[in-house]
N, C-alpha and C positions, 0 to 999 in steps of 0.2 A: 129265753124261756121264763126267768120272772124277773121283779127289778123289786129292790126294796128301800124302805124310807122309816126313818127312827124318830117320833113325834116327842120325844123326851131324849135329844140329843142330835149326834150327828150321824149319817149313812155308816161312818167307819165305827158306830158304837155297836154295831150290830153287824155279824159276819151270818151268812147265808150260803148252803149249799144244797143243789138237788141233783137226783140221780133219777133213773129210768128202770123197772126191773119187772118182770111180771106182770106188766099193764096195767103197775100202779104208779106213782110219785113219790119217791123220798126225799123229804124236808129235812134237814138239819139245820138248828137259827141257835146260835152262840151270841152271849150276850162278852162283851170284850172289856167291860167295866166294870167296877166294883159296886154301883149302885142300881137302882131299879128302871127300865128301861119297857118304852111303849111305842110299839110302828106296827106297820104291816108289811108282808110279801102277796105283792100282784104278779101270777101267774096268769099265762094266754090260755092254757088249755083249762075246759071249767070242769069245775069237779063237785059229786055230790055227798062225799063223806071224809070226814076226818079220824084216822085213829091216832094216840098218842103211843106212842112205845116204849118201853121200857122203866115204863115210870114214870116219864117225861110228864110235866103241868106248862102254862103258860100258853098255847097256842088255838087258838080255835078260826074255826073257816065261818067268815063274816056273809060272805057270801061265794058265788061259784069263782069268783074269781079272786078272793083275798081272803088271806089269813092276816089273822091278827095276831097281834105277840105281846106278852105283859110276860117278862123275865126278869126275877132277882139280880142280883150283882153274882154276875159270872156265871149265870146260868144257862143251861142247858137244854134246849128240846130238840126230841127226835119224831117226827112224825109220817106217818103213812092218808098220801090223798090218794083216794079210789076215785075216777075218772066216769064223767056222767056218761054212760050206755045208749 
């Protein structure tokens, strides 16, 4: 469902997990380091909105099919992708 890439590091600097719920997409991208950290998550299915949750910064949808990620050291986002109609 997606695969992801850390352009300021290695794949294992950046942990990635998503779930399925309500005929939306849940993102969760943990940053695994102490310093600041830049990749994306490419996703198959495309989507046309990003919400951030709980506070969550760092993540925005580049286009329908990648998020982008700019995380502090050991940060955290949780996000919600709503699925193009």
């Amino acid at each position: 469902m997606f695969a992801h890439s850390c352009a300021t590091g290695t794949a294992n600097d950046m942990c990635v997990r998503t779930w399925r719920y309500d005929g939306a997409v849940y993102l969760v991208v943990a940053n695994t380091t102490r310093r600041q950290i830049k990749g994306k998550v490419d996703v198959k299915a495309a989507f046309e909105k990003i919400t951030m949750l709980n506070g969550s910064k760092g993540c925005a949808l580049k286009d329908q099919h990648t998020v982008s990620v700019a995380l502090d050291g050991l940060g955290v986002a949780f996000v919600r992708l709503d699925l193009v109609r």
